[in-house]
PANU-808060 format. One record per residue (C-alpha): residue number from 1; residue in three letters; x, y, z. Coordinates in Angstrom, 2 decimals. Layout:
! PANU-808060
+-----+-----+---------+---------+---------+
!   n ! res !       x !       y !       z !
+-----+-----+---------+---------+---------+
! NUM ! ALA !       X !       Y !       Z !
...
+-----+-----+---------+---------+---------+
//
This chain:
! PANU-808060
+-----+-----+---------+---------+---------+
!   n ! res !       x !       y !       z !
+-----+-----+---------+---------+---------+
!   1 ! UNK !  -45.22 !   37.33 ! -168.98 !
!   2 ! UNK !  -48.78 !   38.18 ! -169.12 !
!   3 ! UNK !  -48.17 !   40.29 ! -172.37 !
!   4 ! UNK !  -45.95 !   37.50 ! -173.77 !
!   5 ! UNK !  -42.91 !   39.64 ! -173.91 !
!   6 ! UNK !  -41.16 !   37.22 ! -171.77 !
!   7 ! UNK !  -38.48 !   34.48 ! -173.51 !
!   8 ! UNK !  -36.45 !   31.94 ! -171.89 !
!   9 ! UNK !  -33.30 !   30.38 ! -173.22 !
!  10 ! UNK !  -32.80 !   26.69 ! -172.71 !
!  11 ! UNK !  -29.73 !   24.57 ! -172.73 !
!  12 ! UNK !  -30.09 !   21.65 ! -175.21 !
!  13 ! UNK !  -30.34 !   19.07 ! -171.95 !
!  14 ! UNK !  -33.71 !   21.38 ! -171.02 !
!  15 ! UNK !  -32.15 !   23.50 ! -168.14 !
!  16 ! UNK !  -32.74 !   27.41 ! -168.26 !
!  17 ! UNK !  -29.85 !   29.35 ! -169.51 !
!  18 ! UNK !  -31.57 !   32.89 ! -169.73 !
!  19 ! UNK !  -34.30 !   35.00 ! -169.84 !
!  20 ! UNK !  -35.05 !   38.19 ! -171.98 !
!  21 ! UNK !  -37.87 !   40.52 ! -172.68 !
!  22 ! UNK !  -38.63 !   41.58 ! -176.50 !
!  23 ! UNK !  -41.65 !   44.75 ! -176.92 !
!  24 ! UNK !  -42.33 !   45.11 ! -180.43 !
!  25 ! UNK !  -43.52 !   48.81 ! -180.94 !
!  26 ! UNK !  -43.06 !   52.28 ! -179.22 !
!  27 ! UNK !  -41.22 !   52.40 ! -176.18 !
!  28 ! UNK !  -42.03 !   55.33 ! -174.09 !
!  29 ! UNK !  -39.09 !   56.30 ! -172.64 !
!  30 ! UNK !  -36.80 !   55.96 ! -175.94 !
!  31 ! UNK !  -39.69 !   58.84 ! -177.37 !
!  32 ! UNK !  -36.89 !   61.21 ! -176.03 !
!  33 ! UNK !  -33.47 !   60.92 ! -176.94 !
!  34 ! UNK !  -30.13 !   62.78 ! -176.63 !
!  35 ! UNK !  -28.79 !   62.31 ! -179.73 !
!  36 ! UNK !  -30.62 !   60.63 ! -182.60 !
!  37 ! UNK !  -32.67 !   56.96 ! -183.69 !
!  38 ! UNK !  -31.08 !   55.54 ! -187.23 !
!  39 ! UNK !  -34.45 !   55.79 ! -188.11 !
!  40 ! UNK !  -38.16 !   55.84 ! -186.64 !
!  41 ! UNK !  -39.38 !   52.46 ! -188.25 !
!  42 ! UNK !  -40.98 !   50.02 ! -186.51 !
!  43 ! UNK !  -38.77 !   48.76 ! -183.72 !
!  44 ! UNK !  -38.25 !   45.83 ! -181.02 !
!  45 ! UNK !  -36.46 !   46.90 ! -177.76 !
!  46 ! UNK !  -34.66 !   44.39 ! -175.59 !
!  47 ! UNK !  -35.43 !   44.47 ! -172.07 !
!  48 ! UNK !  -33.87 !   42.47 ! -168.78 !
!  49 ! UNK !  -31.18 !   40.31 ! -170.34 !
!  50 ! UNK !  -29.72 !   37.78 ! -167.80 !
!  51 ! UNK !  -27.77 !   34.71 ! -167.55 !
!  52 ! UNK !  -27.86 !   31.92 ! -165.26 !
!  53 ! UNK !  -24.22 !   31.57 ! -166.43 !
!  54 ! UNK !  -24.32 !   28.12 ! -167.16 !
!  55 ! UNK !  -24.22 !   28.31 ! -170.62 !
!  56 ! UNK !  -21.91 !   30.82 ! -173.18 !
!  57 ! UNK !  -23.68 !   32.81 ! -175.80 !
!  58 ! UNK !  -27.42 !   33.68 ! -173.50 !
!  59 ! UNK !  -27.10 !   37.07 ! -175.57 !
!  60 ! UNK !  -26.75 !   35.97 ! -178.83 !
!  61 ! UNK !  -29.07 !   33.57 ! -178.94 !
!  62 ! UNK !  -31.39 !   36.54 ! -177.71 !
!  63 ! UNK !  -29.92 !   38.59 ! -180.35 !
!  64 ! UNK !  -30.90 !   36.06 ! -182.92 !
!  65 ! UNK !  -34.13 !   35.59 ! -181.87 !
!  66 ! UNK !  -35.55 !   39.04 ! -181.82 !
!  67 ! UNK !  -33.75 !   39.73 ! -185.11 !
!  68 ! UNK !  -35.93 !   37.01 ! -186.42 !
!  69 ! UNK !  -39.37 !   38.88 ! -185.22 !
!  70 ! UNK !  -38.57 !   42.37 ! -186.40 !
!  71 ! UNK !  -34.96 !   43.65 ! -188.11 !
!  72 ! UNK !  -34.86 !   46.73 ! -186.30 !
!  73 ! UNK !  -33.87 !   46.42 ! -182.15 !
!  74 ! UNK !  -33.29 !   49.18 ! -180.19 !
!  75 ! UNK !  -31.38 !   48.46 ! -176.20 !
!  76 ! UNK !  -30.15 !   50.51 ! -173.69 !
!  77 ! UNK !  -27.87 !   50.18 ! -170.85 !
!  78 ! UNK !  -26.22 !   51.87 ! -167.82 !
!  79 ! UNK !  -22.34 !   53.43 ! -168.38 !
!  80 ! UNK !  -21.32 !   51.21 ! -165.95 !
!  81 ! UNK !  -22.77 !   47.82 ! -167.16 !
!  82 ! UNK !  -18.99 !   47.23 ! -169.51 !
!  83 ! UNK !  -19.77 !   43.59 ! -170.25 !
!  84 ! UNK !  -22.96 !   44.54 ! -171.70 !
!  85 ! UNK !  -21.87 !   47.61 ! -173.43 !
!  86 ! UNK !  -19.30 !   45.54 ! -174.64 !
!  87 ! UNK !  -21.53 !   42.99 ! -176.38 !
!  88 ! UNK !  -24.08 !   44.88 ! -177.50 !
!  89 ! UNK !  -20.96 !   47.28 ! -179.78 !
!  90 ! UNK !  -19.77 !   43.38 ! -180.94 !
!  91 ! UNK !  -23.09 !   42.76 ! -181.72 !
!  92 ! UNK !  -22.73 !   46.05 ! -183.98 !
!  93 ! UNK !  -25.26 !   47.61 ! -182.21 !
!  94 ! UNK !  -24.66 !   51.44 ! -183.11 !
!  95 ! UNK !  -24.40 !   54.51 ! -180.43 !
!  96 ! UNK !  -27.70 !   57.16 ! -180.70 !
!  97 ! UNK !  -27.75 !   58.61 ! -177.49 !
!  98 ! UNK !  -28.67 !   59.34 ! -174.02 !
!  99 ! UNK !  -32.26 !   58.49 ! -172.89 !
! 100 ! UNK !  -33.60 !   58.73 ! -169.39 !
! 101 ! UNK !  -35.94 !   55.84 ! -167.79 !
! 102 ! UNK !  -39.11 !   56.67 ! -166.23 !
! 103 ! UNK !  -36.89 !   57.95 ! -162.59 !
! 104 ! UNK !  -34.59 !   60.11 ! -164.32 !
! 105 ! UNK !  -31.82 !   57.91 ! -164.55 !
! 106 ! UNK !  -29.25 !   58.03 ! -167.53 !
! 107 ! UNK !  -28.97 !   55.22 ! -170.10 !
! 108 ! UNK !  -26.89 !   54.60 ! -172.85 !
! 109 ! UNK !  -28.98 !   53.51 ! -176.05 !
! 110 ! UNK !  -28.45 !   51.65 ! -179.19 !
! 111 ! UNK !  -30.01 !   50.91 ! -182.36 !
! 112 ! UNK !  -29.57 !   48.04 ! -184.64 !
! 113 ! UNK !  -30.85 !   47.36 ! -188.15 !
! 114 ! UNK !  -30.56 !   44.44 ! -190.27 !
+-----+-----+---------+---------+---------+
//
């Protein structure tokens, strides 16, 4: 919040919908990666989607946003989050890799470019 990477979603009557974190520049733990970036441009990486559930499409009005800050958004994700690994390959996010967070743990990460 303090580094303004925070962003809330809002239903149109003013109640809160989601939340989302967008870092524009280098993300540490995407420096190593089993596999391979599209590219090493300049990047966004999406961070701690969630819905309140109150409201359809938190995501891709997320999606929209960041898209609209900087055209290239990396995200990762664990195997066994499906509904998110299923949106983010609708949202035609594409596969680079394996990366590991800062405790080791596996992630599945995705790149997408406008």
């Amino acid at each position: 919040i303090e580094n303004g990477y925070s962003h809330v979603v809002m239903t149109e009557d003013g109640c809160l919908a989601g939340v989302f974190c967008l870092i524009i520049g280098r993300d540490p733990t995407y420096s190593v990666i089993d596999g391979a970036w599209l590219d090493d441009s300049a990047y966004g990486t999406i961070h701690r989607i969630a819905s309140s559930g109150i409201e359809k499409g938190v995501a891709d009005c997320c999606l929209a946003f960041c898209l609209s800050k900087i055209g290239n958004i990396r995200i990762d994700t664990h195997t066994d989050n499906v509904p998110m690994r299923r949106w983010i390959l609708k949202s035609s996010f594409v596969f680079c890799g394996i990366i590991h967070t800062h405790d080791g743990s596996p992630r599945l990460a995705f790149q997408l470019k406008k």
